[in-house]
C-alpha positions, -999 to +999 in steps of 0.1 A: +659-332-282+647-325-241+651-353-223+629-378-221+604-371-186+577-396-174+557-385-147+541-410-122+514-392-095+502-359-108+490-345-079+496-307-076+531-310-071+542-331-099+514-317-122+531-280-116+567-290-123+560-311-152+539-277-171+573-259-160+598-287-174+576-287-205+573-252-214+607-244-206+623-275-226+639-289-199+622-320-201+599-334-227+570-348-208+563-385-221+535-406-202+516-401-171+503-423-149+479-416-117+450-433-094+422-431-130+428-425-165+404-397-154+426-377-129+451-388-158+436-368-186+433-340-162+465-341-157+475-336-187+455-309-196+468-290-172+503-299-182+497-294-217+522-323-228+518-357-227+499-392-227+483-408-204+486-445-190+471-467-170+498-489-152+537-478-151+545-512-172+528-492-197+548-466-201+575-459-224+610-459-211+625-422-201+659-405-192+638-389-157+612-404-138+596-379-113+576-398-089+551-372-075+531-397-052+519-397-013+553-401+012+541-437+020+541-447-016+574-437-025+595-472-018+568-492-031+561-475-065+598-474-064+598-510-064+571-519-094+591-494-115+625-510-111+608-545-120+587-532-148+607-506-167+648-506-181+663-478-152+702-480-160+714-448-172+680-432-159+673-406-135+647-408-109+636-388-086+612-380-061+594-350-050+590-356-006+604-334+015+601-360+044+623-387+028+657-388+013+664-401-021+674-435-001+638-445-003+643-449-042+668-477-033+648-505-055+658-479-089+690-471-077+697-510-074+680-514-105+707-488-124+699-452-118+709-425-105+683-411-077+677-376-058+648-359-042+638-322-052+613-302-030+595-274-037+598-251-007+557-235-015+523-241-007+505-259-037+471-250-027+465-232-058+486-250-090+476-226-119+487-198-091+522-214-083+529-223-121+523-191-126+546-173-103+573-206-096+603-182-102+626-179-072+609-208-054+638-229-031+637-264-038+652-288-014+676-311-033+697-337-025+708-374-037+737-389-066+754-367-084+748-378-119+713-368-108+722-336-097+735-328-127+707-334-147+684-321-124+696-285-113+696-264-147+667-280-154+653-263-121+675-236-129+653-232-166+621-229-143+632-202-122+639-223-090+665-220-061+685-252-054+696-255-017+718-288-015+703-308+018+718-330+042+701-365+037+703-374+070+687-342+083+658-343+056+631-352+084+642-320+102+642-297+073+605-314+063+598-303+097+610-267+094+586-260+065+559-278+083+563-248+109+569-221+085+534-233+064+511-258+079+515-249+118+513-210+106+476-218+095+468-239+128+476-208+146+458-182+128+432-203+126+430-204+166+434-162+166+405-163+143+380-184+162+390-168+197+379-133+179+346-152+165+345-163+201+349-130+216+318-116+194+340-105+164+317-115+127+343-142+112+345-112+080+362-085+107+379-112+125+402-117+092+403-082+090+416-078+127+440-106+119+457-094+089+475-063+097+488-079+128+496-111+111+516-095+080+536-072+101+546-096+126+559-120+096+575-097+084+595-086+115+604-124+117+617-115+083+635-089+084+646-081+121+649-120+132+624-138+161+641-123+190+637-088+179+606-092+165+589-109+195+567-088+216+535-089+237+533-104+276+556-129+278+582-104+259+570-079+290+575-105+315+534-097+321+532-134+338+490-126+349+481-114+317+496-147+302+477-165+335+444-148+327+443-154+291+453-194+297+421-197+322+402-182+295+412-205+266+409-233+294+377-227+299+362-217+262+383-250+241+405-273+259+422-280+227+434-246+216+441-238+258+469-267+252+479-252+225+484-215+242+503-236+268+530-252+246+532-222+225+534-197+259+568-221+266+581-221+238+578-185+235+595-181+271+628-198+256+627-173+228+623-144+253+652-157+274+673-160+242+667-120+235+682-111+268+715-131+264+745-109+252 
């Protein structure tokens, strides 16, 4: 028999890896808990395993615990579980990217062995990620009886351990932030300055994509300082002048955001002419 996996939070991270644990057999998936027996049963539909519960003291006792809930949540569901469920010998784990797996210290105190494993995607689209999950990095760190349970079941799903410093998880968090969420902030000031320019929002995507795809993939492929091009890569100081005023003057908020970004890009033009 799988181990034993109860599930608490099945947003679209947890609901992802628990279908993946399940279909696999890494993990048989036990009970679920979440905010309504509603979001519960669909839930569980999705991760075609399971029953659902409506408080954690509920649920039946399990070898893993995967707590799939909000960053600000973690300690304190932490703590209910340790007082309401038997945790020596278990295995919990939790699924931030922000915090270590010292936030789980109420179970580790309580007897088990803790860790934090996360999914280096975007989890916009669930049925999308389940779907095509092999080769996705997951973040990993935390004891090592955990580890050990933990990494051929990611391993059975197709995923890519990478062991993290604990104390350094805030900046890795940060580095995907970057890489994913500050990506789309970005295009999404590209786009409206093309809208703004008299560009249909359609052909402003359109305009965007080539430009956008290649550029990643020079990131990719050559490195930033390679790949870098445009005024500031020119040393073109009045086109970068003209082209501040204007932002300035259409949306302050997106004109400080040239401004930071025209910096930062300076370092990373100065770092391409060192030998």
């Amino acid at each position: 028999m799988a181990p034993t996996l109860n599930l608490i939070g099945a947003g679209h991270v947890g609901r992802v890896l628990a279908r993946l644990f399940s279909q696999c057999g890494a993990f048989t998936v036990q009970d679920v808990v979440t905010r309504s027996r509603a979001s519960a049963d669909d839930a569980l539909a999705f991760i075609g395993a399971g029953r659902g519960c409506t408080d954690i003291g509920a649920m039946r006792p399990a070898r893993v615990w995967m707590l799939a809930v909000g960053d600000d949540q973690i300690e304190a569901v932490a703590a209910v579980l340790a007082q309401s469920q038997p945790l020596a010998g278990a295995v919990v784990f939790h699924c931030s990217g922000a915090k270590a797996a010292a936030a789980l210290a109420s179970a580790a105190r309580a007897g088990a062995a803790t860790a934090s494993v996360h999914p280096v995607r975007s989890f916009a689209d669930p049925a999308q990620v389940a779907a095509h999950f092999g080769g996705t990095f997951c973040g990993i760190e935390g004891d090592a009886g955990a580890l050990a349970l933990l990494e051929p079941a990611l391993a059975a799903i197709g995923a890519r351990a990478v062991r993290l410093d604990p104390a350094a998880k805030t900046l890795y968090h940060a580095a995907s932030v970057f890489a994913s969420n500050y990506l789309v902030t970005v295009l999404d000031a590209a786009l409206r300055a093309y809208q703004a320019a008299g560009v249909p929002p359609e052909l402003a995507r359109e305009l965007a994509a080539p430009l956008a795809r290649e550029t990643l993939e020079n990131v990719l492929r050559l490195g930033p300082e390679a790949a870098l091009s445009g005024p500031i890569a020119r040393g073109d100081e009045r086109t970068v002048a003209r082209q501040q005023a204007a932002l300035d003057g259409w949306d302050g908020p997106t004109g400080a955001s040239y401004r930071a970004l025209a910096d930062a890009t300076r370092a990373l033009a100065r770092r391409r002419l060192r030998p």
